[in-house]
N, C-alpha and C positions, 0 to 999 in steps of 0.2 A: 504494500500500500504506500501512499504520498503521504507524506507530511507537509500540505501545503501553506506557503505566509503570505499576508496581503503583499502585493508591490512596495506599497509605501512602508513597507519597515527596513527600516536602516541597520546593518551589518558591519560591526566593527571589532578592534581588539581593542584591549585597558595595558596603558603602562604606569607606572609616575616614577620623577624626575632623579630620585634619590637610587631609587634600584635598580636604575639602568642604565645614567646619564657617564659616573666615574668622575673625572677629572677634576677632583674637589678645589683644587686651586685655581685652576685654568681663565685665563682671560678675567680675569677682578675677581673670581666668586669668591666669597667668605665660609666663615665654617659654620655648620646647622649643629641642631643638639643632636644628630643621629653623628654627626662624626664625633660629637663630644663622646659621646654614649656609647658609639663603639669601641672609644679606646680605652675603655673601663674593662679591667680583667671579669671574664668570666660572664662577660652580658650578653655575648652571642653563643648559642649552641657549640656552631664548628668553630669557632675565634676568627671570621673572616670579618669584612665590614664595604662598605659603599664605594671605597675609592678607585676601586679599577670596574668592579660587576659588569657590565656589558660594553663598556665603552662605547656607549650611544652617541657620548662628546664628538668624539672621533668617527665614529662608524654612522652614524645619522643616515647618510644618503644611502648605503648599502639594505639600511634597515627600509627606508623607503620603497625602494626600488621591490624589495622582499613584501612589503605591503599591497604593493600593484601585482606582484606575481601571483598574492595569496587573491586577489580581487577584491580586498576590504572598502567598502564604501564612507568607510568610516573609523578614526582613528584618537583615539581618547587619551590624551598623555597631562604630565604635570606638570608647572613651570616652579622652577626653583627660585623661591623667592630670598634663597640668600647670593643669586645669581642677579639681580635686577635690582637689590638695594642691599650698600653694600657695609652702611655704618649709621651709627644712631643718630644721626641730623637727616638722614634722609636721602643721602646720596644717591644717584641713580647712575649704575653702573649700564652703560650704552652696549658695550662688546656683551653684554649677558643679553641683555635684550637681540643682537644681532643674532644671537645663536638661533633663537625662537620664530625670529624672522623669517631667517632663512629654512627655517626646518619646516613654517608656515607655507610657504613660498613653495616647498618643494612637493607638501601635500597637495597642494591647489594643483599644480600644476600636473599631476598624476592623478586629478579627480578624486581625491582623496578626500573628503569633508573633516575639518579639525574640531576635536572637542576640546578646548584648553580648562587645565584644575588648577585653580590658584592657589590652592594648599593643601597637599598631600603628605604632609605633617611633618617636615623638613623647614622648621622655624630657626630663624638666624639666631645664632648663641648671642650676638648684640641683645635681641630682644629677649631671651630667656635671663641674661643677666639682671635686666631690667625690670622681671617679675614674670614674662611671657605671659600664657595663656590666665593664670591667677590674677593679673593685673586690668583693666578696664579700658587702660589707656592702647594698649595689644588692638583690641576689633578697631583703634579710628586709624592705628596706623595701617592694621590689613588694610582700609578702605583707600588708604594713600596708594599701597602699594597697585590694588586693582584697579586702581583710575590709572597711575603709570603704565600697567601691562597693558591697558587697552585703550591708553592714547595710541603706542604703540601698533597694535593689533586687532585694535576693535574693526578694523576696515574690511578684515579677509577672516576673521573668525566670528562665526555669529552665534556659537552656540560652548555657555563658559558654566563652570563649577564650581561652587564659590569654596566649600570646603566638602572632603571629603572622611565621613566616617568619624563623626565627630564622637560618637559611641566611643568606638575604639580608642581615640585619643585619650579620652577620659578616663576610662576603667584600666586603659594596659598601659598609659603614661603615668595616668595623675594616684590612680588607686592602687595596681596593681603592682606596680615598678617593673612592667616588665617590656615598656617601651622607652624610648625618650619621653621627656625627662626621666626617669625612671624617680618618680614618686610614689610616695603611698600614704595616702591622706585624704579622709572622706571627704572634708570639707573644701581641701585644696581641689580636689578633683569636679566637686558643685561649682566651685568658681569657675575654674577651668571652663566646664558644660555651657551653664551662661556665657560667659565671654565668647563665647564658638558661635553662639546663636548669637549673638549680639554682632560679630563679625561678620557675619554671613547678612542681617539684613542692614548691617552698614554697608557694605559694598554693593547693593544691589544699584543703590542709584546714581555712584559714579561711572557703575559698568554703564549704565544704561545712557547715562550722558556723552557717554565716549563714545558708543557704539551703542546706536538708536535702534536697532533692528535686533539687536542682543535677544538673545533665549536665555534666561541664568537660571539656574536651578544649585538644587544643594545636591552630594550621593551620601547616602543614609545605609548604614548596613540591617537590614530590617529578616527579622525571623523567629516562625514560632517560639515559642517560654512553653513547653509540657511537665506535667507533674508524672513524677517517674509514679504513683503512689495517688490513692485517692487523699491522702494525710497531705499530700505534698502541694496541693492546689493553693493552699491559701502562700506559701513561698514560690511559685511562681508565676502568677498574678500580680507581686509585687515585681519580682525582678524583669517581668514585661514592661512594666512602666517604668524600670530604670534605664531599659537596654532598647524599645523602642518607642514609647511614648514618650519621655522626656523629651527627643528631639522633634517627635514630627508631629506633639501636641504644639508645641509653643506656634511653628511655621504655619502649620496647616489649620489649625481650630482659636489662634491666640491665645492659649495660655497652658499653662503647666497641669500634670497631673496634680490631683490636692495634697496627696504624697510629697513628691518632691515639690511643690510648694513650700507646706509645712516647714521642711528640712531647710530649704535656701533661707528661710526666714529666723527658723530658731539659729541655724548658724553663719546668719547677717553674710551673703556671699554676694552682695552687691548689688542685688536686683532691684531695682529706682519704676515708677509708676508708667513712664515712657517708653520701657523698654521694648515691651510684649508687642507694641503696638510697630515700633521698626523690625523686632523678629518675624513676626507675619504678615510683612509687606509681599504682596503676590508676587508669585514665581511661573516658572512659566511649564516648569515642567519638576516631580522628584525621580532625583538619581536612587534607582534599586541595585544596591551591592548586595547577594545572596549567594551562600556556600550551602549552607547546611540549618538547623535545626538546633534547640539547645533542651535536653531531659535531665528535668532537676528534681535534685533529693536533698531533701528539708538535714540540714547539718549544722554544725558551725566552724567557720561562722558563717551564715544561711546565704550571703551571695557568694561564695564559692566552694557552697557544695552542690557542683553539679559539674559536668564534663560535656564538650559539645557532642552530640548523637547518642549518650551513653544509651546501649542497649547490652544484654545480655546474649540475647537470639544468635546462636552460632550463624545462622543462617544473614544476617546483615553486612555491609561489607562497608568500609572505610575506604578514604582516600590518604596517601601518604600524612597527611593533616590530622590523622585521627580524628577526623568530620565527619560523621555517614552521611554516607549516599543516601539520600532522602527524597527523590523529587517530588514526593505530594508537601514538602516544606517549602517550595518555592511557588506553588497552586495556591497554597494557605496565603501567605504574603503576601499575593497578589491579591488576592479575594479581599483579604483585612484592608486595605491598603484603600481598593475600589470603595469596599460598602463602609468603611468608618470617614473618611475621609471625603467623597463625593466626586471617585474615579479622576482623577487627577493625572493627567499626559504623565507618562513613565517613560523614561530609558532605563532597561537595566545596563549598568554603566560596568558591573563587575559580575561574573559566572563563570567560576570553572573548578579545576579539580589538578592539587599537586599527583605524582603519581614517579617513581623509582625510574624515569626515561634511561634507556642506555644507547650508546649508537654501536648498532651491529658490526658483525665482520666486513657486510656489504656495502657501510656509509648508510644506510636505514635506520631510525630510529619509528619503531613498531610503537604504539601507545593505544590498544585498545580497549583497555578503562577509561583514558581519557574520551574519547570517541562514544563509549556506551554513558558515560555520565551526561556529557552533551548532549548523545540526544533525547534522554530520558526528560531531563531539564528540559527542552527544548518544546519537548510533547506538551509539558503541562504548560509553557509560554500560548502555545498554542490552543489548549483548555481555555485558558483564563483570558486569551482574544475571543475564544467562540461567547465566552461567559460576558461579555463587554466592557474589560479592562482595556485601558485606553493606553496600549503600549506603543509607541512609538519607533522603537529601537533596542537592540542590542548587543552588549561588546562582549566579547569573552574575557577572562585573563586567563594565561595573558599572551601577550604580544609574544612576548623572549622572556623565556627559563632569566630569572633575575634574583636580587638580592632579598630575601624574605625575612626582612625582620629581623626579629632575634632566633631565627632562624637560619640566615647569613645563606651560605649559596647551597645546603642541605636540602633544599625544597624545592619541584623543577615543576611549576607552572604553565609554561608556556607551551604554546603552538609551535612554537619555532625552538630546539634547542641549540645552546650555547656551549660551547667549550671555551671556560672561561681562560684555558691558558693559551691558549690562540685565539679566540676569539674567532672562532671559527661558527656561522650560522649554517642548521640544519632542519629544513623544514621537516616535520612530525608525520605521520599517516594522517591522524588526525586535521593537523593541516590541511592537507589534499582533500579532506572529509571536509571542511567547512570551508575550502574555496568554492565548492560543489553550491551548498549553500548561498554564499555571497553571491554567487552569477544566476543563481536556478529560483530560488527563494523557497525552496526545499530539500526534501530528503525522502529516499525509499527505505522502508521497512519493512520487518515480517509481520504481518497481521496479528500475529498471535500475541507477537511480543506488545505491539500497538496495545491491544486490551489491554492483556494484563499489566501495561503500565500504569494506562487510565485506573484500573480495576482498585490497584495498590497492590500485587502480587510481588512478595519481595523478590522469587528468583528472576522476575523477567529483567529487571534494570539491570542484571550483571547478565542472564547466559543468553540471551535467545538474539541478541544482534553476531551477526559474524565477526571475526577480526579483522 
């Protein structure tokens, strides 16, 4: 059978700027808290860090050219904002800006549509010294810095990301310490939250000044809260509203769960009477970042007892991430998304699946988990258009196998892999599977598997597509 998608939806990959770009000095750029943060013993899994990872710096057009070959319509990346301002008066570093330009310049010209993200959490150490995301004064200078990018840029890029995964930031920076900054502070991490939101609707309207035609949207990592336990319901109800109503109440409905209201208020994190009302200034479209699902069991301390996908079921299958594969979790999302909010233009801006890539004896690199994740995912993308979710687009991650976090280069996401010591690019089977896509605006399947996707049968998302 077809897995058919309207024409008008847009086909793209996801990068950002830190995990792929490298050249951390190069042409003016300054240092971020992830270079600070990597060079902290013992912060990264493997002990690598950001400074070489794909050398996109260098490699840029080759990546291009590899983009037109895979047929993407569409290409999602991050702009390094300790690359475009370079010190705490404001400086504005022109050679950072050309890079972007030209990398603009080269999308266009390969029909390439750019989706530019103005912060993908590579905040200049100038401004972490100065307080970063805890501090208020952080979202007026974001909004400086977004009116710079898109005096710049606002002419050939018309569709921008104000921040991305502002969740994450909070809970793996500010709470958990296990990103940049690497904090752990409930209340630092509420400031933190606010300030992001606050950032986000202060730049909406110098984007929109610079570049009148602009589409700006935020990406939100959004996904079901399950109670492992009928006991477990009333702790994950709550930490649905930490992990995704906190963000996409304030934008999309004007105001905070009563929960983290409460909390901002008893621990005074800065929130002023004007705020709510610049955080959900309209948008034109939400960015959906979706992996997985999270099953949680009531512990202490109650937000982190739980594990993303925890199941027991021999039968369930993980991705290198320890995420299960869950595609009725990206259907839910979608559904929550549509009926609580009142179906809101979506791109999913982030979808895919790490997975143990190796390149064969023959220069092939085989990946058919990634291939059956995708298109499982893909089915239910497709549910929830039939169901009338109003999706617009979407990108895979990623682009190129890149630097993951505190994860470091252990993790191989992408379509395209990388050998990071030659830098040698190797498009995936997968790959070939979703240039298919990009050109056709489908895929064939075996019917059976089709159902029992739809159905929820766990064995069909791993056995029933071929390799």
């Amino acid at each position: 059978m077809r897995v058919q998608f309207p024409k008008r939806l847009l086909w793209g990959a996801a990068t950002s700027a830190y995990q792929i770009e490298g050249a951390p000095t190069a042409d003016g750029k300054v240092e971020s808290i992830w270079d600070r943060f990597t060079a902290r013993p013992e912060r990264i899994s493997d002990g690598t860090d950001g400074a070489v990872a794909c050398e996109h710096y260098r490699h840029y057009r080759e990546d291009i050219d590899l983009m037109a070959d895979l047929g993407l319509q569409a290409y999602r990346f991050s702009i390094a904002w300790p690359r475009v301002m370079t010190d705490p008066s404001g400086q504005v570093n022109d050679r950072g800006l050309d890079f972007y330009e030209r990398m603009v310049d080269g999308l266009l010209a390969r029909g390439i549509r750019p989706f530019a993200t103005l912060y993908h959490w590579d905040l200049p150490w100038f401004e972490d010294k100065r307080g970063g995301w805890e501090q208020r004064e952080t979202a007026w200078r974001f909004a400086e810095y977004a009116e710079v990018v898109a005096r710049r840029l606002g002419d050939r890029v018309q569709d921008w990301v104000t921040i991305n995964e502002p969740m994450t930031i909070t809970a793996a920076g500010y709470l958990a310490g296990q990103h940049a900054p690497g904090r752990r502070n409930l209340v630092r991490a509420l400031r933190a939250a606010h300030h992001l939101l606050l950032a986000h609707g202060a730049a909406l309207e110098p984007l929109r000044a610079q570049a009148p035609e602009a589409r700006v949207g935020p990406a939100l990592n959004l996904f079901p809260v399950l109670p492992q336990r009928r006991q477990d319901i009333w702790i994950a109800e709550r930490l649905d509203r930490l992990a995704n109503r906190v963000f996409a109440d304030p934008i999309l409905r004007g105001h905070y769960p009563r929960t983290i209201r409460r909390l901002m208020r008893l621990f005074n994190c800065g929130m002023r009477p004007e705020d709510l009302a610049l955080i959900s200034r309209p948008v034109d479209f939400i960015g959906v970042n979706h992996y997985s699902h999270i099953v949680v069991r009531r512990g202490w301390p109650p937000v982190l007892g739980f594990r993303v996908g925890a199941s027991e079921d021999p039968k369930v299958r993980y991705t290198d991430m320890d995420w299960e594969i869950y595609p009725q979790s990206f259907l839910a999302t979608l559904t929550w998304l549509r009926e609580r909010y009142g179906n809101p233009p979506v791109y999913v801006t982030e979808n895919g699946a790490a997975f143990d890539d190796r390149v064969d004896v023959d220069g092939e690199v085989r990946d058919p988990a990634r291939r059956r994740y995708l298109a499982a995912y893909l089915v239910m993308l497709r549910k929830a258009l039939d169901e009338g979710s109003d999706i617009r687009g979407y990108f895979v991650w990623s682009l190129l196998d890149n630097f993951e976090w505190a994860f470091g280069l252990s993790k191989r996401f992408g379509l395209v892999h990388v050998d990071y010591a030659t830098q040698r690019r190797t498009p995936k089977a997968s790959a070939r599977w979703y240039t298919e896509i990009c050109r056709t605006g489908g895929f064939d399947v075996d019917e059976r598997w089709l159902q029992e996707v739809l159905d929820g049968t766990e064995d069909a998302v791993h056995d029933l597509i071929e390799p």
